[in-house]
C-alpha positions, 0 to 999 in steps of 0.5 A: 542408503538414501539421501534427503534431498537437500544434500543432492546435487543440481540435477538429481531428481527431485520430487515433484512440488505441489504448487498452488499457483500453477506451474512455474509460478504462474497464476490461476488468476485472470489477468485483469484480476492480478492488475486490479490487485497490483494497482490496489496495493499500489494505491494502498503503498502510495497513500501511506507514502504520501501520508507519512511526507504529510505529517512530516512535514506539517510536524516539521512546519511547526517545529521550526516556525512560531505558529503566530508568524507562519508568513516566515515560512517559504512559499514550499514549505506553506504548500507541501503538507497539504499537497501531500495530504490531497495525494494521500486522500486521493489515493486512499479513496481510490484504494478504498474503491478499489477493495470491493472490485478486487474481492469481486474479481478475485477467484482466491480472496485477499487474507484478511489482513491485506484486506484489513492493510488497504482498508486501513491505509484508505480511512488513514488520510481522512481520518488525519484530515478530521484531526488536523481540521478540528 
């Protein structure tokens, strides 16, 4: 009587496992194409970080200070929703530069929604920069 392979033990045989990537996990993906694409979800991640501390901190900013007196807020406080917001901006465009190269390079194109995430996480800070200049 046989039994399925999740009751064996370690070290029985196992069939072998159709792997897309290669063996052991490795990437068929050229080196260049797999930093490309860590430093691209890199700059996606870091814009929406940046973007969320953005608005935090602009919402906080005229929630606790009379929108008539803002020269009662601290010098930080004046300073930190743009900063964060030229971080966001800056890493959003770089994102955005960086979507076409990484579908140039890769061999096995990015899904869609990865595709549609970075996209996304680029247009956000400007988009925030048009609303909050209007």
């Amino acid at each position: 009587m046989s039994r399925s392979y999740a009751s064996r033990g370690p070290g029985e045989d196992r069939p072998p496992v159709d792997r897309e990537c290669g063996p052991e996990g490795t990437s068929n993906e050229e080196p260049r194409a797999v930093a490309l694409t860590v430093a691209w979800m890199l700059t996606a991640i870091a814009s929406l970080a940046s973007e969320l501390v953005a608005v935090a901190a602009m919402v906080l900013n005229r929630m606790l200070i009379d929108p008539h007196d803002a020269q009662k807020l601290p010098p930080l406080a004046r300073v930190l929703p743009g900063w964060f917001l030229f971080c966001a901006l800056a890493t959003g465009l770089l994102c955005l530069a960086l979507t076409p190269a990484v579908w140039k390079v890769r061999r096995e194109k990015p899904p869609r929604s990865v595709m549609l995430f970075a996209i996304g996480a680029g247009f956000l800070p400007i988009a925030t920069l048009f609303v909050i200049r209007a």
